[in-house]
N, C-alpha and C positions, 0 to 999 in steps of 0.2 A: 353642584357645579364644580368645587374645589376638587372635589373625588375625581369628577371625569376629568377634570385639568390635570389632575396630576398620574393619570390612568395613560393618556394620549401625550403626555411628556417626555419626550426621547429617555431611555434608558432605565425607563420605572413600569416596570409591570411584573404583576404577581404570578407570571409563568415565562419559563426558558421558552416555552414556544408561542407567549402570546405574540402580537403583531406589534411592531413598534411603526409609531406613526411623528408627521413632522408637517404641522400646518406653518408654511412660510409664507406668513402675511402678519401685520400687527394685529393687535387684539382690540377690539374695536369696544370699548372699556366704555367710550362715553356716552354709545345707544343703549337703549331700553334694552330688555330684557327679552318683549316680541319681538323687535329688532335683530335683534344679534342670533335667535332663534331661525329666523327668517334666512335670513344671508346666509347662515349655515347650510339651511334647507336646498338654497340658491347653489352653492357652492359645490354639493353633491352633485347636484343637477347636470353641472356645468354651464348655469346657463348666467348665473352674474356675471357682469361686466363694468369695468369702469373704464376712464376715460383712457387713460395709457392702452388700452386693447382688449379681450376678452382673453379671459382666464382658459386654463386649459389643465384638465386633472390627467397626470400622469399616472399611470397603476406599474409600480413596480414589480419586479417576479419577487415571487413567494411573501405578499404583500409587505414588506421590508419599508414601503413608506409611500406616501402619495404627497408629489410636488405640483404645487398649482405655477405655470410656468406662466408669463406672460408673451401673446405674439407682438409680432413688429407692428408697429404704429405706424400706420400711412402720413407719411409724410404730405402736406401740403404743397402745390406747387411754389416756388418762387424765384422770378426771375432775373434777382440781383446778381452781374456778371454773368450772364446768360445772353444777354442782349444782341452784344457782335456775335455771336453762334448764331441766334434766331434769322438774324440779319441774311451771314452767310449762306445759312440754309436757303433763306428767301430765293436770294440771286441767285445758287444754282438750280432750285426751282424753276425759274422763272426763266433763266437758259434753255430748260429742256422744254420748255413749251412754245417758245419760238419757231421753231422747224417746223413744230405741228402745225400752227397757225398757217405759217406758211403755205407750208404742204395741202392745206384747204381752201386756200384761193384759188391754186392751179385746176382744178376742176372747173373751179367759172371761167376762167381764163381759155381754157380747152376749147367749152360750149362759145365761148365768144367766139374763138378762129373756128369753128363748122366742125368738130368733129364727132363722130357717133358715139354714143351710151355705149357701145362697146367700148372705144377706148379709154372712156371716161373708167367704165371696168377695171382698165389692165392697170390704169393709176393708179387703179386704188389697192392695189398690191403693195406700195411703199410701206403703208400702212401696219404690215403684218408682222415685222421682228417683233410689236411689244405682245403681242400674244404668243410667240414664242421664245421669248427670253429662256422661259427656263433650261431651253434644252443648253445654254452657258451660263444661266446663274449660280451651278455649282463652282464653276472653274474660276469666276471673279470671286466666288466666295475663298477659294481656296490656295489660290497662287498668287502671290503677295512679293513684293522687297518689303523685307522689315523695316531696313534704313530709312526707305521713302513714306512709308504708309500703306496698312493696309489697303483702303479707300481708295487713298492718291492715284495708289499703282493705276486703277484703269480707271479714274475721274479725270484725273492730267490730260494725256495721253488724249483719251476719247473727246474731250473738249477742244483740245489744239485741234485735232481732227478734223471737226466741226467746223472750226475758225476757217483752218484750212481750205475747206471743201468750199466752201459759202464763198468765198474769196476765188478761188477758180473758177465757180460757176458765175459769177460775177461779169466775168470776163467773155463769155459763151452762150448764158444762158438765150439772149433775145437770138441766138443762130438758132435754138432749138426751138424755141417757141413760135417766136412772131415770125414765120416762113408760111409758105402755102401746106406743106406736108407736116403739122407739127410730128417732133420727134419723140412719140410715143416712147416707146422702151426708155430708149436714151435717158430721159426724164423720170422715169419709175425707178431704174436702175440706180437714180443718185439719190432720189430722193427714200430709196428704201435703205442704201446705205447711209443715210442721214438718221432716220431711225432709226437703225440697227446701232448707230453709236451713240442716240438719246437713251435705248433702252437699256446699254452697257453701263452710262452713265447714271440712269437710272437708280439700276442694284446696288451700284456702289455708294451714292447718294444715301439709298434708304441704310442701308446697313453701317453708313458714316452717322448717321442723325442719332441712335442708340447708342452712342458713344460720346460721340461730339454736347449731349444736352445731360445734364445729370440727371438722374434716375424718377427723381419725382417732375422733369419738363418734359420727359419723352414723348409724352401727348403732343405736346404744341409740332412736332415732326410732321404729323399729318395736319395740322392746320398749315403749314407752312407749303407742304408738298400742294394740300386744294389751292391755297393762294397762288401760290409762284406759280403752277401751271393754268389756271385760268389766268392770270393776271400774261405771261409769256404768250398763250395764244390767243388773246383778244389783241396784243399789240401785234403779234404777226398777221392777225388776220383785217382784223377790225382796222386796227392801226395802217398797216398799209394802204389798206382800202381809200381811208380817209386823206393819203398825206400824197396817192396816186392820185386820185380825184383833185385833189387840190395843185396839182402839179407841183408837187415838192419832191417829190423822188421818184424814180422808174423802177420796175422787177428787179433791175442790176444794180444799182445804185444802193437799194437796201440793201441785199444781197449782201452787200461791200459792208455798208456800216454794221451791220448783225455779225459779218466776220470779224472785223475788228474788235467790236466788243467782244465776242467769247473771247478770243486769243487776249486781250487786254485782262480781262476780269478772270481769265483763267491763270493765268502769270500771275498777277496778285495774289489771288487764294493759295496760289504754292509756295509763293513764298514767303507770307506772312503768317499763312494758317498755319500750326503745328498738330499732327497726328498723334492723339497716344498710344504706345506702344500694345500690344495684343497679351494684355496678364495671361503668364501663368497657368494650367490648365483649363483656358477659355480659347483655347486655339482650332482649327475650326475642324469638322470630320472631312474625310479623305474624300475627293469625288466618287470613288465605285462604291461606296457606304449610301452616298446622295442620291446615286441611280438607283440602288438597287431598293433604299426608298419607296422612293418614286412609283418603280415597278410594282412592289407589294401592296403599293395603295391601291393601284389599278384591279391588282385583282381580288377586291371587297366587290362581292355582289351590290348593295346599297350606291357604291361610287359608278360602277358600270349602267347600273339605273341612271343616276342622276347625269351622267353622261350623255344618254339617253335624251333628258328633259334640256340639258343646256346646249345639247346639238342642232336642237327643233324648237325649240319656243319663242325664237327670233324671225322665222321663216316668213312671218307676215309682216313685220316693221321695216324694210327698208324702202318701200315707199315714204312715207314719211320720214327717215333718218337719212337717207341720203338721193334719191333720184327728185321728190317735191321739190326743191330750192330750184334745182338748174330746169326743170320743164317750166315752172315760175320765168326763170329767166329767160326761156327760150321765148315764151309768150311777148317779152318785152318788158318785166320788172329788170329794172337795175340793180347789178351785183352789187353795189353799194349800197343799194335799198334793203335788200335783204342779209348783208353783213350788219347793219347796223339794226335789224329785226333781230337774228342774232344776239348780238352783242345787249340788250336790253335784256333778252331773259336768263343773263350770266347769274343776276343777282338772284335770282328763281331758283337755278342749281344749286348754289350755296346753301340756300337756307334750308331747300327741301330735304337734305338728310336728317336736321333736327325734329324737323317736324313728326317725319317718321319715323323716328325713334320709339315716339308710344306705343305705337302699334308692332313693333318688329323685337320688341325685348323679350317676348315670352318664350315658348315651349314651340309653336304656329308660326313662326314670322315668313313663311310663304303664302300665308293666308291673304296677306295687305295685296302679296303681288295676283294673286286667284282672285281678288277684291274689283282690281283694274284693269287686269288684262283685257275683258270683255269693253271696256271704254277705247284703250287704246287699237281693239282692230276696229272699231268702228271708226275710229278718226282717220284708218286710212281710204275708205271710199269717202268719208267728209273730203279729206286734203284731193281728192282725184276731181270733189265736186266743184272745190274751191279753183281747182286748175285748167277746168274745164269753161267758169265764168272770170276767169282773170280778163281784165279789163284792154284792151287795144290799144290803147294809149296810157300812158301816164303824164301828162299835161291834158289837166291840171293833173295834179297828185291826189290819185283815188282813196282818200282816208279813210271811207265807210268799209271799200275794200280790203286798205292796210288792217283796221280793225278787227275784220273776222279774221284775217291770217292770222294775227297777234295770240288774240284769244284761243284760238284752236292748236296754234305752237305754243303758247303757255301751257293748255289741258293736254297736248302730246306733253309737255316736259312734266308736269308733277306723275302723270300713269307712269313712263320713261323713269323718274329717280325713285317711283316708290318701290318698282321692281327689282331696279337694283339695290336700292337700300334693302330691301327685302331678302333678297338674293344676299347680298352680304353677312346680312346678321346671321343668316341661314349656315352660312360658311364656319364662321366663327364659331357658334354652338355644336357643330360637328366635328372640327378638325380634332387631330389626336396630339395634345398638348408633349405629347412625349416623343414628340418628331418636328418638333418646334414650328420655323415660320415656314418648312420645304410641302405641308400639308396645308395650309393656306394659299402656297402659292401655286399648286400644281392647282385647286379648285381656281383659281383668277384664271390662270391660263385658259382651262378649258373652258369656262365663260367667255372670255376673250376669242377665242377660237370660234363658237356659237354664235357667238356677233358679229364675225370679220366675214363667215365667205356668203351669207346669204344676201349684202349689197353687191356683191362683186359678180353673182351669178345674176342676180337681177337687172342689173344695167347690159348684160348680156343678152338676155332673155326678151327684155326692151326691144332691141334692135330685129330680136328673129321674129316677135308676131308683130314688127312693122312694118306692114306694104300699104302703099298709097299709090302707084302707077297704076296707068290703065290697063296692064296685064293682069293688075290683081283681081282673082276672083270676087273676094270680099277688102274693100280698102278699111284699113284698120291703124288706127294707132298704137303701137306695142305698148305703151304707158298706160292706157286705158285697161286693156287685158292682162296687164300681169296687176295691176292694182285689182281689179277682179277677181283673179287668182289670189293673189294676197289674203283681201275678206276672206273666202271661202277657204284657206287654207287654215286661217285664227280661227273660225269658227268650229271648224272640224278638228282641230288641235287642242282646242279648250275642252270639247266635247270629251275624247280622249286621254288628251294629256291631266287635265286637274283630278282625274281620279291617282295617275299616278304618283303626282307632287304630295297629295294629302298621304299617302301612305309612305311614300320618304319621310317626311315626318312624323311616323310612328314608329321608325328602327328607335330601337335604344339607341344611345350612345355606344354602348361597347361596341355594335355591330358597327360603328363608323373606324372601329381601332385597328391599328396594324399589330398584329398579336407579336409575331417574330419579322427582324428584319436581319 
């Protein structure tokens, strides 16, 4: 043992061309003999580790030496002076979910003054900047005041806007609504320029949160982002509902205090909060670098498939996701009744990402959503069944009935978050790490996009197979036959579609990468 000690010794060896070698670690003098034998063996390997991090054998050229380096040590979170960041994150969260809330009572409100699924349709066009963001996410990414903030530049600005807007419409809103002719367009028009400044707010939010929290809090970003915005649109939605019914405020009234609070808590965060400045070669790439991006992800055959799947695999839920509630209502359930169904299985969405976690971490994680698909088209001829015996009265308050809604909107929500958690991990394991968050976001968008026009055609669709006059051949309810059409649509799409999904999950990885950009 002294021999080979002094053999593997820096600058002792019995040939000009042996290898000189250089183990930097201590010598571990007060193990055994098998011990120290062991760990050596360990050491070639590469595979000892201790607690500072796992070793790592470098092989230098012309073997001149081998250094065992050690990696960085994950830091644990901890959030001493982290707190007001956490805070602020919160509130602007919770800002951007306001409008949204909002913005989903006016559909009941619509069905209250008489007007058709069609136009209930065209509202739901507001909806659409956050599935299109990207086509300006590069531009908030990339034009900036230094002086001000990168963030600030369009977080400020787009919040006063906000303030703004809510506040005018304050002033006007019950001209457009509570009339004989509600004022369709007029109303989509604001309310989609209201998103279109959540979803501005939005980018800049998220790309503020990777800065604003130090490196091992970054996670808490997304616990912040799920809170604030459930928490924002349960008070927009839920909350209103609750403080309308009770006669404590009007549409306009909120309106007012929701604008004053943004513009108040938006003026505070700017002038208390400080930006830090954009290090040093961390400054951001050019927009036609981002487009062009973009573009070459498109044309990966695996991504044009999966375009494919997330175009179509929506086509049977918006029965259940958005026309059920208001034919509920139409029947004579109370918009309050059903805001506050709603709002009970908030805490259901929360948890249900965790849960699916087990099953979504592997190699498969569209297997969970091919697991439940088949449940949730079944639940849309359930919900047509449930809508069909909804009760004539609600005095008394029909609870046997409120229960199967409960339960069957529960079993819609966990099929609903295991696909998307499903669908997400999916994303994650594909994206091409070396085009950073612009290949995560282009997969959100086009899921978002998959999800946005097949309510908007169906509340359409609605109105055209419904005739009930006595000129009609056959009297028909349009809600009845497109929930029909829906079933049959999932069933012949699962048929179809799940051979395709399974074999998206047998591209390699590389096949998911943008070669040259």
């Amino acid at each position: 043992l002294k021999w080979l000690g002094a053999r593997l010794r820096p600058g002792r060896s019995s040939s000009a061309d042996a290898p000189r070698w250089s183990l930097q670690r201590p010598r571990p003098s007060h193990r055994s003999r098998w011990h120290r034998r062991a760990m050596a063996k360990a050491d070639q390997q590469g595979l000892r580790k201790r607690a500072a991090g796992e070793k790592k054998v470098e092989k230098i050229s012309n073997g001149a030496a081998v250094k065992l380096q050690e990696e960085p040590v994950e830091v644990e979170s901890n959030l001493k002076g982290e707190y007001g960041s956490i805070f602020i994150l919160l509130v602007l969260y919770t800002l951007q979910g306001l409008p949204m809330g909002l913005s989903a009572v006016l559909p009941m409100i619509l069905k209250e003054r008489g007007v058709s699924f069609s136009d209930v349709g065209t509202f739901s066009l507001n909806s659409w900047p956050f599935s299109l963001k990207l086509l300006w996410a590069p531009l908030v990414d990339t034009v900036y005041m230094a002086s001000f903030g990168r963030r600030k530049t369009w977080m400020v600005p787009s919040q006063l806007l906000i303030g703004l807007v809510m506040l005018a419409m304050s002033v006007f809103v019950d001209d457009l609504l509570y009339v004989e002719k509600p004022a369709i367009w007029t109303l989509t028009g604001l309310f989609f320029f209201l998103y279109f400044l959540c979803a501005t707010q939005d980018i800049a939010v998220d790309g503020w949160a990777l800065t604003m929290l130090r490196p091992e809090n970054v996670g808490w970003a997304a616990t912040c982002n799920a809170a604030g915005q459930t928490l924002g649109y349960a008070f927009g939605f839920t909350g209103y509902m609750m403080l309308e019914q009770l006669k404590v405020v009007t549409l306009a009234s909120f309106m007012f205090y929701m604008g004053v609070f943004f513009i108040v808590a938006t003026v505070l965060i700017a002038v208390f909060k400080t930006e830090d400045p954009v290090p040093k070669g961390e400054e951001p790439e050019d927009i036609a670098t981002s487009y062009r991006q973009m573009f070459a992800m498109l044309q990966l055959r695996p991504i044009r498939n999966l375009i494919v799947v997330l175009f179509t695999w929506k086509m049977a839920f918006p029965i259940t996701d958005a026309i059920a509630p208001l034919k509920f209502q139409e029947y004579g359930l109370p918009k309050e009744h059903l805001a506050y169904m709603t709002s009970i299985l908030m805490p259901l969405y929360i948890t249900l990402p965790m849960v699916a976690a087990r099953w979504t971490s592997g190699n498969r994680p569209l297997d969970l959503a091919l697991w439940v698909y088949p449940a949730r088209v079944a639940l849309v001829a359930i919900t047509a069944l449930l809508a069909y015996f909804t009760p004539s009265s609600v005095h008394p308050v029909p609870y046997g009935f409120y229960a199967l809604v409960m339960f069957f909107a529960a079993a819609g929500a966990v099929a609903s978050e295991f696909i998307f958690v499903a669908q997400m991990s999916f994303f994650a394991r594909i994206s091409d790490p070396a085009l950073g968050g612009t290949y995560m976001t282009l997969l959100n968008t086009l899921a978002n996009l998959g999800g946005k026009w097949p309510p908007t055609v169906t509340f359409y669709l609605v109105d055209v197979f419904t005739c009930k006059t006595a000129d009609c051949p056959v009297q028909a309810d349009g809600f009845y036959v497109v929930a029909t059409l829906c079933t049959i649509i999932g069933v012949l799409w699962f048929l179809a579609g799940a051979p395709v999904v399974r074999l998206l999950q047998q591209h390699k990885l590389d096949e998911w990468k943008v070669r040259s950009v």
